[in-house]
TORKOL-4160 file (C-alpha; in steps of 0.2 Angstrom, whole numbers, padded with zeros to 4 digits, m for minus):
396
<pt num="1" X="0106" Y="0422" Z="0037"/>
<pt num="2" X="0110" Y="0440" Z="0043"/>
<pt num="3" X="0127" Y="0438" Z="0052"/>
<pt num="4" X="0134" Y="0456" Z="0052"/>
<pt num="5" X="0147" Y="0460" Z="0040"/>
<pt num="6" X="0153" Y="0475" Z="0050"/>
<pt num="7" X="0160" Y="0480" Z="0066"/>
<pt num="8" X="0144" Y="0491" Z="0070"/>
<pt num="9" X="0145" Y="0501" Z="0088"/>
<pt num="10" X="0129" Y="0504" Z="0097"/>
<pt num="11" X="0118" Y="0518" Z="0096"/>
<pt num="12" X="0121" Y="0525" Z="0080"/>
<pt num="13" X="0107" Y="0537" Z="0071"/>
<pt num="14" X="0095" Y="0528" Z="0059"/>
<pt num="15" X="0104" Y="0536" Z="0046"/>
<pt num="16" X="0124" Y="0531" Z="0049"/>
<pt num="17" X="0114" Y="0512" Z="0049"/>
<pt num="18" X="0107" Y="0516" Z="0032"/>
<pt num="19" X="0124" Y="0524" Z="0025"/>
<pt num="20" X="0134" Y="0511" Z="0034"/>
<pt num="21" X="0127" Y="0495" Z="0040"/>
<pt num="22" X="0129" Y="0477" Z="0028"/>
<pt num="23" X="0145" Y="0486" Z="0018"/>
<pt num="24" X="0164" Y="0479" Z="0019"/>
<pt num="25" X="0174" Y="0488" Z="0006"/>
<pt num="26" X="0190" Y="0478" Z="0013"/>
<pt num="27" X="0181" Y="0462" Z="0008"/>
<pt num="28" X="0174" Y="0472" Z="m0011"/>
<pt num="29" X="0194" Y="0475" Z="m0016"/>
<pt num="30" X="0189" Y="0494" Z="m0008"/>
<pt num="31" X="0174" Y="0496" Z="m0017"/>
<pt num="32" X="0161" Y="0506" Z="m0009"/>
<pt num="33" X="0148" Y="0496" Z="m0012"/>
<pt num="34" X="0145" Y="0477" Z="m0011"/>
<pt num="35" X="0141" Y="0471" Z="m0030"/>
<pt num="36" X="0132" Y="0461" Z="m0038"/>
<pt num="37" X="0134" Y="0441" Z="m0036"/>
<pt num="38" X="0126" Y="0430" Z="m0051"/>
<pt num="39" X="0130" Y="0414" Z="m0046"/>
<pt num="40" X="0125" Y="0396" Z="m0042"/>
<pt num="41" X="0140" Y="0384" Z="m0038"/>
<pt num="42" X="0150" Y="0388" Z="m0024"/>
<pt num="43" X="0167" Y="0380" Z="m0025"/>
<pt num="44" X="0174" Y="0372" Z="m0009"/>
<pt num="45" X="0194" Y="0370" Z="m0006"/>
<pt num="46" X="0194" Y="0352" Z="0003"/>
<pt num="47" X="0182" Y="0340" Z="0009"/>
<pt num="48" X="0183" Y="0345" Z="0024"/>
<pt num="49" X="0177" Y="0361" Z="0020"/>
<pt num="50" X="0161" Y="0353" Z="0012"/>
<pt num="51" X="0160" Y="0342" Z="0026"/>
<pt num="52" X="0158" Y="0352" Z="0039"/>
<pt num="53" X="0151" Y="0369" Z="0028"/>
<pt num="54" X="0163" Y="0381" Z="0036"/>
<pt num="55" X="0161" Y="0390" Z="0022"/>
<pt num="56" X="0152" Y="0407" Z="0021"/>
<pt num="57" X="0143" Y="0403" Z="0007"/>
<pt num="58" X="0136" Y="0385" Z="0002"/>
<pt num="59" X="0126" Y="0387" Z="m0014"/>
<pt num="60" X="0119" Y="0404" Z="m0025"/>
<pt num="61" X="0100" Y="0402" Z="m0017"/>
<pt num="62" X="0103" Y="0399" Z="0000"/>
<pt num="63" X="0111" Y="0418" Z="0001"/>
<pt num="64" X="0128" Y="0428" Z="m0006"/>
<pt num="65" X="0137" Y="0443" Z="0001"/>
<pt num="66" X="0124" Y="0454" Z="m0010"/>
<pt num="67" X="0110" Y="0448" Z="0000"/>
<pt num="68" X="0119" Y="0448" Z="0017"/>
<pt num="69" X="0125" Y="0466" Z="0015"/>
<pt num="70" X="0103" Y="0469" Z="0014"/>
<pt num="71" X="0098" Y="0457" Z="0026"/>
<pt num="72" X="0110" Y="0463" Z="0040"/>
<pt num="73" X="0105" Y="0482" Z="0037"/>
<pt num="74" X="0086" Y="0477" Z="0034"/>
<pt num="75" X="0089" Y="0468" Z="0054"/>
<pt num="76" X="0099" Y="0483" Z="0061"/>
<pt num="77" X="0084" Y="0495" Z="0057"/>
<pt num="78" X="0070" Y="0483" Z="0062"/>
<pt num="79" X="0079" Y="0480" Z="0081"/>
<pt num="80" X="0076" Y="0458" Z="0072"/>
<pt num="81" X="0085" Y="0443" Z="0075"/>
<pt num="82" X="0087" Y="0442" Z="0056"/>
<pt num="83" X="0079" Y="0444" Z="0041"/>
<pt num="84" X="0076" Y="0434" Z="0024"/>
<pt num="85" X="0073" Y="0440" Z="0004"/>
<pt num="86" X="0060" Y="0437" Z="m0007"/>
<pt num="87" X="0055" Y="0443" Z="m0026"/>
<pt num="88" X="0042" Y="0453" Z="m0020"/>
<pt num="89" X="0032" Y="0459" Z="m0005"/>
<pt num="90" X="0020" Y="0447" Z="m0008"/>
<pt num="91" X="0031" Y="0432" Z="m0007"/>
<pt num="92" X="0038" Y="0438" Z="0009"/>
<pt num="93" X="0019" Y="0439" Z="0018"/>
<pt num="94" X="0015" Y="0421" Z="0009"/>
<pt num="95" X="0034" Y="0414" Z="0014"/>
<pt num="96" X="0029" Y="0420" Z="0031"/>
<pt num="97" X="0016" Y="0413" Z="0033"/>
<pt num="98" X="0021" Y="0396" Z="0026"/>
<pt num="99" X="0033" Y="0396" Z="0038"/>
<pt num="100" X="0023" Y="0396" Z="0054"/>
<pt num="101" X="0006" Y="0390" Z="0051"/>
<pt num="102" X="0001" Y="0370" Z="0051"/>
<pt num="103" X="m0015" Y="0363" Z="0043"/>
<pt num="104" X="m0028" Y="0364" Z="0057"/>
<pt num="105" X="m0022" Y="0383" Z="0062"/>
<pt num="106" X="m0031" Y="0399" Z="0062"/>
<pt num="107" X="m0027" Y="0414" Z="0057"/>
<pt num="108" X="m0035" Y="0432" Z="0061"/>
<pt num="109" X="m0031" Y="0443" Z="0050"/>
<pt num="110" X="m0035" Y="0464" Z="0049"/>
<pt num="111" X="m0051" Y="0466" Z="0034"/>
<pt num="112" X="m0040" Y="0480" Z="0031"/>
<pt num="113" X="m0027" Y="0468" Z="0025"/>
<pt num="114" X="m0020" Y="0471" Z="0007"/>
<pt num="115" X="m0030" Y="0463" Z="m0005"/>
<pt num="116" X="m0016" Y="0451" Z="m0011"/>
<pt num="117" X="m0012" Y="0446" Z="0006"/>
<pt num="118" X="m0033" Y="0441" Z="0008"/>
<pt num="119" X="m0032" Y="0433" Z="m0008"/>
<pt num="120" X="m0018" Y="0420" Z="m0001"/>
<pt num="121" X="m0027" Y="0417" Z="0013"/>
<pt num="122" X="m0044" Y="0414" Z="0007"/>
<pt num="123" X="m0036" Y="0402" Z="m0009"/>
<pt num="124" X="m0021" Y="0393" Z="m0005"/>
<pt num="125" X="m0023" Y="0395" Z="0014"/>
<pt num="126" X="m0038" Y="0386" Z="0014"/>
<pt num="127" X="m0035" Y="0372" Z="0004"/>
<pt num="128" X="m0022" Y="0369" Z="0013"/>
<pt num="129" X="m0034" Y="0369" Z="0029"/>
<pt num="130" X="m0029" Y="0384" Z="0037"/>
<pt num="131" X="m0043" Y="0394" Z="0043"/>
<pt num="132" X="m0043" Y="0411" Z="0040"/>
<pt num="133" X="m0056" Y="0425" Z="0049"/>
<pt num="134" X="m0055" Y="0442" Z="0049"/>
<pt num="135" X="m0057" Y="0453" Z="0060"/>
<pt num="136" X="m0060" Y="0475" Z="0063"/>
<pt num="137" X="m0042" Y="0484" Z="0063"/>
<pt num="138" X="m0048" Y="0494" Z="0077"/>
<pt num="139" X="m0052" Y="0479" Z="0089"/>
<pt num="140" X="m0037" Y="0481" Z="0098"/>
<pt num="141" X="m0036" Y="0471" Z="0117"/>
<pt num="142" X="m0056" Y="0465" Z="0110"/>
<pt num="143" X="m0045" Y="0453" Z="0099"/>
<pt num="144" X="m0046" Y="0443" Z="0115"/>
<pt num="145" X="m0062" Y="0438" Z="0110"/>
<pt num="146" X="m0057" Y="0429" Z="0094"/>
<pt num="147" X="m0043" Y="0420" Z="0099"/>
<pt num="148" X="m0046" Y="0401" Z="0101"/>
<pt num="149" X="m0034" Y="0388" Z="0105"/>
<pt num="150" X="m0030" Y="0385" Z="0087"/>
<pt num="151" X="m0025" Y="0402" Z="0083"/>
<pt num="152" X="m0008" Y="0401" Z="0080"/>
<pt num="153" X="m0006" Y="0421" Z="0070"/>
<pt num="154" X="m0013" Y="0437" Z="0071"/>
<pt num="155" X="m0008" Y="0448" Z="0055"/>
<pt num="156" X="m0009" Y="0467" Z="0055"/>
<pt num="157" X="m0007" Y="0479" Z="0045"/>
<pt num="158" X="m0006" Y="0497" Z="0050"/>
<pt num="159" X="m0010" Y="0509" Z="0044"/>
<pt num="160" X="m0022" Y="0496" Z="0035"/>
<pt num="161" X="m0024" Y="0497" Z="0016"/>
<pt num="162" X="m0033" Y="0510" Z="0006"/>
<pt num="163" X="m0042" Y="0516" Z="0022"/>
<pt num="164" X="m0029" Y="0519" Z="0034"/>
<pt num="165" X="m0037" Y="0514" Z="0053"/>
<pt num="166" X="m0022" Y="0511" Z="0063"/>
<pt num="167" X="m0020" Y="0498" Z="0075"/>
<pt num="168" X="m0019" Y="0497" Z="0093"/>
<pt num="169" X="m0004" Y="0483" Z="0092"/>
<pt num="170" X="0001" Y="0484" Z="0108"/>
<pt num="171" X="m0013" Y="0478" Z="0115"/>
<pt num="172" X="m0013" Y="0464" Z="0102"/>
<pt num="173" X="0004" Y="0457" Z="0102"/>
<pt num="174" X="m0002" Y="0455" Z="0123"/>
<pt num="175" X="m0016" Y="0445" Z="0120"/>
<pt num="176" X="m0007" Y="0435" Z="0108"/>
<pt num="177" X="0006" Y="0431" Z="0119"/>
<pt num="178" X="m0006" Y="0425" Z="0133"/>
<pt num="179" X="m0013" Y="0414" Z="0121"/>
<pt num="180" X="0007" Y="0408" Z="0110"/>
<pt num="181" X="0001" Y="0415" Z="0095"/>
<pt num="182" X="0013" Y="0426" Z="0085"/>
<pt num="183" X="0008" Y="0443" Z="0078"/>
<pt num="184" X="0014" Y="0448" Z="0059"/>
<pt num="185" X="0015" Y="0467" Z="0053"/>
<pt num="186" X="0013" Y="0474" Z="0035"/>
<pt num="187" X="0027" Y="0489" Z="0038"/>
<pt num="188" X="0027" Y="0494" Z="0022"/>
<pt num="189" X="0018" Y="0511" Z="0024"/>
<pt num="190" X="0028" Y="0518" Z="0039"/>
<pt num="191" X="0045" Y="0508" Z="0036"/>
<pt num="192" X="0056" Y="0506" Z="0050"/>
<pt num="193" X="0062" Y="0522" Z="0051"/>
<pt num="194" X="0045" Y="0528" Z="0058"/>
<pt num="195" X="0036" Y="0513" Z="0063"/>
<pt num="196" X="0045" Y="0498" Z="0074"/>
<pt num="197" X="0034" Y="0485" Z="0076"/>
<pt num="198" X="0045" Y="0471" Z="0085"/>
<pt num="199" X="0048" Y="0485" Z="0099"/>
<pt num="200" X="0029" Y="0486" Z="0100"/>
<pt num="201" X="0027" Y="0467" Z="0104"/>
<pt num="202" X="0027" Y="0457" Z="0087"/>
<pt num="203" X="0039" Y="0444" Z="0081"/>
<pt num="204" X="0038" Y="0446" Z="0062"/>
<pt num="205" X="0036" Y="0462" Z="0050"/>
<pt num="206" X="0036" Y="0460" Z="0033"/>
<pt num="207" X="0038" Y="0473" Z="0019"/>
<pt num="208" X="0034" Y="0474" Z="0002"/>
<pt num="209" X="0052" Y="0482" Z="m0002"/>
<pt num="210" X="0047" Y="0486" Z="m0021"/>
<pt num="211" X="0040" Y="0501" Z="m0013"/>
<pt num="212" X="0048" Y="0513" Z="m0002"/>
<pt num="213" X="0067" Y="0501" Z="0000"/>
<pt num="214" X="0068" Y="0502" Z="m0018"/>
<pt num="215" X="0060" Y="0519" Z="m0021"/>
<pt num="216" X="0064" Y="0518" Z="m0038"/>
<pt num="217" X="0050" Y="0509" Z="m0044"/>
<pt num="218" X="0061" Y="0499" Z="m0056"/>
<pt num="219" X="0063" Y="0481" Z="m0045"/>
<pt num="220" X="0053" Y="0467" Z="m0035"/>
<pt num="221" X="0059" Y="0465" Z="m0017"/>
<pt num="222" X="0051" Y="0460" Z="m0001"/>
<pt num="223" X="0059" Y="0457" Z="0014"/>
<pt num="224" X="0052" Y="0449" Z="0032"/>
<pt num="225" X="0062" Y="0450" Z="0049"/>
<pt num="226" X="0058" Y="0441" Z="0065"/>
<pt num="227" X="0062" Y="0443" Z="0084"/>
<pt num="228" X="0072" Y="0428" Z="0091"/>
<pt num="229" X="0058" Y="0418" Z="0096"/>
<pt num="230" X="0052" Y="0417" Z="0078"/>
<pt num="231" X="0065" Y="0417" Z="0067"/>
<pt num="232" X="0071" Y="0398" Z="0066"/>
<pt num="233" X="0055" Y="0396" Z="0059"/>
<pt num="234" X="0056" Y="0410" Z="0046"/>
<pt num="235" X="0075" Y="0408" Z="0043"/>
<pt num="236" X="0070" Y="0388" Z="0040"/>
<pt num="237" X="0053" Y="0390" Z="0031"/>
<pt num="238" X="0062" Y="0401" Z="0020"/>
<pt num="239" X="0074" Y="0392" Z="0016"/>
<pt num="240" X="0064" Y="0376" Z="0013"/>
<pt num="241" X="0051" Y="0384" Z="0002"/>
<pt num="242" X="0068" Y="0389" Z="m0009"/>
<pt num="243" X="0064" Y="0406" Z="m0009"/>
<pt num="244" X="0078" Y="0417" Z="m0019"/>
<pt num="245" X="0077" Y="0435" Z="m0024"/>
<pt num="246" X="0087" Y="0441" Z="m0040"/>
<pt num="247" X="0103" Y="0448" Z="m0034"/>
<pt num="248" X="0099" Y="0463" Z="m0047"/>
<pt num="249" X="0083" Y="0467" Z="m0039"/>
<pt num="250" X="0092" Y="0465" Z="m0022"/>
<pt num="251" X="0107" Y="0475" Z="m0028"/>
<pt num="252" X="0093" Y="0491" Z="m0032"/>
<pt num="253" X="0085" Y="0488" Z="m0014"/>
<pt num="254" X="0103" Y="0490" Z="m0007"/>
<pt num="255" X="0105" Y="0505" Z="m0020"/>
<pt num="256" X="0087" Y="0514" Z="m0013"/>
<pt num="257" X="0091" Y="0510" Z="0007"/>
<pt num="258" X="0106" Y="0520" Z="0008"/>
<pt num="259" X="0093" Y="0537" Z="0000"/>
<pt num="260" X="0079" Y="0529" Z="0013"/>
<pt num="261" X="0079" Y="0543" Z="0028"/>
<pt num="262" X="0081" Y="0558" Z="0016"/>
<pt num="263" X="0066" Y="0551" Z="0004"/>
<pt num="264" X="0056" Y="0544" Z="0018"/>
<pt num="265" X="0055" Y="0567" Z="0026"/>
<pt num="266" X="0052" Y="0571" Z="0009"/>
<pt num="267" X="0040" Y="0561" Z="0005"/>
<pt num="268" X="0032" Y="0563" Z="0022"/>
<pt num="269" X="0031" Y="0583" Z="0022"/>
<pt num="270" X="0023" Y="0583" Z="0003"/>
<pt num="271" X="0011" Y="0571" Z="0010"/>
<pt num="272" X="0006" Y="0579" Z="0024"/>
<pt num="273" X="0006" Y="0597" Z="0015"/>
<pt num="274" X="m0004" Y="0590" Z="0002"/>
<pt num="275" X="m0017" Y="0580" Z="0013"/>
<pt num="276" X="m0018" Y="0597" Z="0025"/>
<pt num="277" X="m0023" Y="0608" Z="0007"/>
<pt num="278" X="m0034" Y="0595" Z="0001"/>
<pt num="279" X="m0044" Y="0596" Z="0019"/>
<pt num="280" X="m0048" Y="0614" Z="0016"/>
<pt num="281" X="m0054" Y="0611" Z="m0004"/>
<pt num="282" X="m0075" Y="0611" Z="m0003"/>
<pt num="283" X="m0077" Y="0594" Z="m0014"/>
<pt num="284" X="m0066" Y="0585" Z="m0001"/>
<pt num="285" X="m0077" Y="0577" Z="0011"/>
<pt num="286" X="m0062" Y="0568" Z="0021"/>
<pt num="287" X="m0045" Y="0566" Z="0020"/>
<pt num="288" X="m0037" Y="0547" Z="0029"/>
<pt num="289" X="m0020" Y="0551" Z="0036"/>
<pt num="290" X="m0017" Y="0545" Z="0051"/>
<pt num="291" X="m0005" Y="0561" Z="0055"/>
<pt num="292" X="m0019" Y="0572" Z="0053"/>
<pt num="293" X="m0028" Y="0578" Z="0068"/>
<pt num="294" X="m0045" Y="0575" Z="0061"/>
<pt num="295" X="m0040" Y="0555" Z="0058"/>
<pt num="296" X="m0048" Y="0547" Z="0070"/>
<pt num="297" X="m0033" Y="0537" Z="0077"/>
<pt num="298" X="m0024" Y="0548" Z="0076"/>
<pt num="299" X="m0020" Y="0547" Z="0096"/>
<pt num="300" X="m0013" Y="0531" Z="0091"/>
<pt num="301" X="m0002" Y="0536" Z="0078"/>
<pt num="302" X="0006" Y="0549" Z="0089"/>
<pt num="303" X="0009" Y="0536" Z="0103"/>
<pt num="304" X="0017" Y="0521" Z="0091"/>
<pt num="305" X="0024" Y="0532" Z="0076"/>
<pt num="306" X="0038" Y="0541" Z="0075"/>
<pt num="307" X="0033" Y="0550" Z="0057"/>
<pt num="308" X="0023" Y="0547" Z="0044"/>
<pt num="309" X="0023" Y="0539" Z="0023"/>
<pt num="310" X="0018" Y="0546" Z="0007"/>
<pt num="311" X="0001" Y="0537" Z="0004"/>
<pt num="312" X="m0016" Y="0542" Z="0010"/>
<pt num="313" X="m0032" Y="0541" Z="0004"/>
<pt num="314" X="m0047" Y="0557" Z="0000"/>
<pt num="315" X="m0068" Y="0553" Z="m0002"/>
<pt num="316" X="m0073" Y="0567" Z="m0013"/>
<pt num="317" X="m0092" Y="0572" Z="m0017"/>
<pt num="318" X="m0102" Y="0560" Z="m0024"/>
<pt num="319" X="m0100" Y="0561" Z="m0043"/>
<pt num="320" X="m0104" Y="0551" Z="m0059"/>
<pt num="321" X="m0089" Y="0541" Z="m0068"/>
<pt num="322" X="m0088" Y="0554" Z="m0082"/>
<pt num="323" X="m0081" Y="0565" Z="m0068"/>
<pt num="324" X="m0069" Y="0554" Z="m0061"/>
<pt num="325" X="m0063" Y="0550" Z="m0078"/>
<pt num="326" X="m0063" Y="0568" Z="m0081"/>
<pt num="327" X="m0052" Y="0572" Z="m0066"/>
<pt num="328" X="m0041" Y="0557" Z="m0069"/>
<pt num="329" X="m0039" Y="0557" Z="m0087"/>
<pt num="330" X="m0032" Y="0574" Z="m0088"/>
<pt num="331" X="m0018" Y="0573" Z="m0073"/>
<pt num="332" X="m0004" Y="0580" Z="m0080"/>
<pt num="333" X="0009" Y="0574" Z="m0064"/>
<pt num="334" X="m0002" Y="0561" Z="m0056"/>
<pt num="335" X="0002" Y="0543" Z="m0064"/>
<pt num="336" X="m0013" Y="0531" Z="m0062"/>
<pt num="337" X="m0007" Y="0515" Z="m0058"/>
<pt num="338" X="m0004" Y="0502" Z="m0044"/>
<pt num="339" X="0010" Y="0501" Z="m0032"/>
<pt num="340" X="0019" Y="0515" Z="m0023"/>
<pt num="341" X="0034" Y="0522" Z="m0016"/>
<pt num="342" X="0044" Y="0530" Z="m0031"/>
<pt num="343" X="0049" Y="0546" Z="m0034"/>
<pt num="344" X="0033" Y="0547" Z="m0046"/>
<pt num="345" X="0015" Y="0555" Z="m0038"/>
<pt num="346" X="0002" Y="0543" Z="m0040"/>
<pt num="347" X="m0018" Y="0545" Z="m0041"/>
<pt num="348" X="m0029" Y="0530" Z="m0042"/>
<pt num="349" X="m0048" Y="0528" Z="m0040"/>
<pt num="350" X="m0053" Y="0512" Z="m0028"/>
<pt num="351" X="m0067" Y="0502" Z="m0020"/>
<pt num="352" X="m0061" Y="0498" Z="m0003"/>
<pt num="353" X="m0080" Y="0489" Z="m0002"/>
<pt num="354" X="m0074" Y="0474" Z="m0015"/>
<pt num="355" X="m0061" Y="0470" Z="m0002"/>
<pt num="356" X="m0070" Y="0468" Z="0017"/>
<pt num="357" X="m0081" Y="0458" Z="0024"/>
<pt num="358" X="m0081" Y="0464" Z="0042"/>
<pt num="359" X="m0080" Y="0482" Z="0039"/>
<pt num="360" X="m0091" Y="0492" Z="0027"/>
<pt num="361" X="m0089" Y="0506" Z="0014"/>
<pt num="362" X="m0103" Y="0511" Z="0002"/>
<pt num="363" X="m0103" Y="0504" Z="m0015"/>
<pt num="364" X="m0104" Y="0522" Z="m0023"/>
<pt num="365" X="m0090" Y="0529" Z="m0012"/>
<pt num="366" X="m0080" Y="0543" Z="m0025"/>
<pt num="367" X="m0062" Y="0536" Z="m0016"/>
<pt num="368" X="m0045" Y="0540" Z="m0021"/>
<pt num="369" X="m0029" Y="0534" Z="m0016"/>
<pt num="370" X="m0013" Y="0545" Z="m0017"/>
<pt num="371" X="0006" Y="0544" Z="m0016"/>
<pt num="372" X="0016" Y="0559" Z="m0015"/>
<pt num="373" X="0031" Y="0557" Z="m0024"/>
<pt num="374" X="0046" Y="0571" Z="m0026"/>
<pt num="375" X="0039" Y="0584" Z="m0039"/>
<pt num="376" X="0036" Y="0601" Z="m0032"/>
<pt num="377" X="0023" Y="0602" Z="m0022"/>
<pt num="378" X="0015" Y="0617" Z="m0027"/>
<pt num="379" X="0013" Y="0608" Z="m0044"/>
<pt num="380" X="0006" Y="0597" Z="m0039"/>
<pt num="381" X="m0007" Y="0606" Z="m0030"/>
<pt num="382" X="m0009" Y="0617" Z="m0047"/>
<pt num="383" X="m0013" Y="0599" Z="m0056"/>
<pt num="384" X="m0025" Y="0592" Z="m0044"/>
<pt num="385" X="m0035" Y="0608" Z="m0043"/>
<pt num="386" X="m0035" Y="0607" Z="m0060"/>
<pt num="387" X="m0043" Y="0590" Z="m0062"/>
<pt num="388" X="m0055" Y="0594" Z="m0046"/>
<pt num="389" X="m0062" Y="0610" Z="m0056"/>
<pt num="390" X="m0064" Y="0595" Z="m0072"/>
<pt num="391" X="m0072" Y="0584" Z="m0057"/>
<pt num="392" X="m0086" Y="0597" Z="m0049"/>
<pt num="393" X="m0091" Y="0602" Z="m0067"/>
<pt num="394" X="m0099" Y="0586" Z="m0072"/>
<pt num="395" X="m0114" Y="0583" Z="m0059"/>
<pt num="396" X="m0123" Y="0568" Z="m0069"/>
């Protein structure tokens, strides 16, 4: 569980959380920062102290003070009840889940959903006999509409994957309430720094860590956090699933939390530099980030968010694929590859159409997605343009 392990006074800066929150050095032997604790027994001094668990610590997978420094900072930023750890994003969506939902439940779930999260819920979900139906990311107070008395969870994701619609969730965790369903978020774009969703009305977010927490790109980490109406069933379903995170790959996510704010306004202004001069560039037909003034929830953003992260899609001219290997094939800066977050930029081509079925994109869609990493930006302006002049010279 996240019991704090400092004697934190109200109403510090997000940043003085990151730098301070979850660390004791007087408890480390003076060391700044909590290490690393491999271990499965735990040793009690009497029977009475196994009797009556008075101890901190019971047993190496229910929790050690590696993943208690994470999960009290990962609660201080998210305004949560407490928080759990899982190996990667996707085991804390699925461990979630699990936790509140029953056979005979039904979920609605965003078509915008990451494409993992839909896979879960469309094979493991449903043999388990949870229905799952999904629904447009820009319904907002229309969810109404949806809910039944079995709809126990509504999961959003905002902005939603690949196509970046933001949602109105607000207007959604009320309806859910009316009805006692809960309301899960996928924070992993924003991050709490720029994005609170428990404030807005949910009772779970969940992050897949391995992205902006870790920023590194060298560790699996997911994390989910819960307001006090949900978290005995997270905390427990957790714990009964026998969910444990490596303390290594907890360790590099307590590393890359205490960098978060300052990567997070880096990040942010390449992005949104980069997005703005691919706006003006002719083969560029739109742009999806939800920051720009031309998104068209971008209202939305300005009311919920606080700033912005370093993905966002671009729909180029129409092209064949020799053009798109072309442009790809010759980035010099631009990795191709999934995930996202690290210091690295990123440039993958993808089909949001293979992954909705309430919403619609065209099959021959030229879509890219992009995250902007820390190299300067002017370079990689200089590579991209390059690869977009390799791009507009192949016309089929």
């Amino acid at each position: 569980m996240s019991d704090t392990t400092r004697d934190a006074k109200p109403g510090y800066a997000t940043e003085t959380i990151l730098t301070h929150s979850g660390r004791r050095p007087p408890d480390q032997f003076g060391f700044v920062n909590t290490p690393v604790y491999r271990g499965s027994t735990v040793l009690f001094e009497s029977l009475d102290a196994i009797e009556n668990q008075t101890a901190p610590y019971g047993y190496g997978r229910v929790g050690n003070p590696t993943s208690r420094s994470v999960e009290t900072l990962i609660s201080e930023l998210e305004g949560a009840e407490g928080t759990v750890l899982a190996p990667s994003g996707l085991a804390a969506i699925t461990t979630a889940m699990l936790a509140v939902l029953s056979t005979g439940d039904d979920v609605l779930v965003t078509d915008t959903v990451y494409d993992p999260t839909r896979r879960f819920c469309d094979g493991l979900l449903a043999r388990m006999g949870i229905t799952t139906r999904y629904y447009d990311p820009r319904i907002g107070a229309g969810i109404e509409e949806l809910m039944t008395d079995k709809t126990r969870l509504i999961f959003c994701e905002s902005p939603g994957s690949l196509t970046f619609e933001i949602q109105d969730l607000p207007a959604i965790s009320e309806v859910a309430k009316r009805h006692g369903a809960l309301v899960m978020v996928d924070n992993s774009w924003a991050s709490p720094l720029f994005y609170r969703p428990l404030a807005l009305g949910a009772d779970i977010v969940v992050h897949a860590g391995t992205k902006m927490f870790v920023g590194h790109s060298d560790a699996m980490f997911g994390t989910a956090s819960a307001n006090a109406a949900a978290w005995k069933q997270l905390y427990d379903g957790h714990r009964q699933q026998g969910m444990f995170t490596s303390p290594d790959d907890v360790f590099l996510a307590a590393r890359g939390l205490r960098t978060l704010a300052i990567r997070m306004k880096e990040h942010q202004a390449r992005a949104l530099e980069l997005a703005r001069w691919l706006e003006q560039h002719p083969l560029v037909e739109q742009v999806l980030h939800p920051a720009l003034e031309s998104h068209p929830d971008n209202a939305l953003f300005k009311r919920d968010f606080s700033g912005s992260g370093s993905l966002f899609s671009i729909v180029l001219e129409n092209r064949p694929r020799a053009a798109v290997a072309a442009l790809v094939d010759g980035l010099e800066l631009f990795g191709m590859g999934y995930s996202w977050g690290g210091y690295e930029s990123l440039f993958l081509p993808i089909r949001p159409h293979r992954a909705r079925t309430v919403t619609s994109w065209p099959e021959d869609v030229c879509m890219f997605r992009i995250h902007v990493g820390l190299e300067d930006i002017e370079d990689l302006k200089a590579d991209l343009s390059a690869g977009l002049d390799r791009y507009a010279a192949i016309t089929g």
